[in-house]
C-alpha positions in Angstrom: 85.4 73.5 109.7 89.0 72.9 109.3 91.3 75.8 109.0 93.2 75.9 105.8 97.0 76.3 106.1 98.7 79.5 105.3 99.9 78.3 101.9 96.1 77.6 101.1 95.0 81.1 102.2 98.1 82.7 99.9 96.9 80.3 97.1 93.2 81.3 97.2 93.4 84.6 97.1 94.8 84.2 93.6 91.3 82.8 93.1 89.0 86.0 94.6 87.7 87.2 90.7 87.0 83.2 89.9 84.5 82.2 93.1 81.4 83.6 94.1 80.9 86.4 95.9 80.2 84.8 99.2 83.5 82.3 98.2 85.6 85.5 98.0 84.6 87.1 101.4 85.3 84.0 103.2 88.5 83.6 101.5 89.3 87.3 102.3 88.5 86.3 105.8 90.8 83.8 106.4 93.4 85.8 104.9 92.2 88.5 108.1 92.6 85.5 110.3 96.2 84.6 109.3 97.3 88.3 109.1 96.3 88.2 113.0 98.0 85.1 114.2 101.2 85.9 115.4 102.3 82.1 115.5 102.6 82.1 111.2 105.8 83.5 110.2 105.8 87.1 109.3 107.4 86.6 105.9 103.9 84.4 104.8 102.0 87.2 106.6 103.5 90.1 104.7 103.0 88.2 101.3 99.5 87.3 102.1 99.2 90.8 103.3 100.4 92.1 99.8 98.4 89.8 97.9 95.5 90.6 99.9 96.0 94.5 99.3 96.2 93.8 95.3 92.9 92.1 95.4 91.4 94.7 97.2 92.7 97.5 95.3 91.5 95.4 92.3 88.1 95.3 93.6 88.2 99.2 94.7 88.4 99.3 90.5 85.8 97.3 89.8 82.6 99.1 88.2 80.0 98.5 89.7 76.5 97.8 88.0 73.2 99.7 89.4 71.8 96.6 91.2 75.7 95.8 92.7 77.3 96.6 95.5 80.6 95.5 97.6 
């Protein structure tokens, strides 16, 4: 699978509450793996970074039905 550019990753995780469950993790992961690559700039890791922490305080918010868990 081709790595999606830094730009894509940013983009996407505008996307997290619109994909599928198993969509969102991956996308959350490839957000881990551009946060960790020290050759992408560190002003598109810091606003990947904050974008990433708004989605997950988002989900932290989320209610969370009896048969659902994250």
């Amino acid at each position: 699978m081709e790595k999606p550019s830094p730009k894509t990753v940013y983009e996407n995780l505008n996307d997290l509450e619109k994909v599928d469950v198993v969509t969102s993790a991956r996308y959350r992961q490839l957000a881990q793996a551009v946060l960790a690559d020290p050759a992408i700039s560190e002003a598109m890791r810091q606003n990947i970074a904050e974008r990433l922490q708004q989605a997950n305080h988002l989900l932290a918010l989320k209610t969370v039905d009896g048969d659902e868990s994250y």
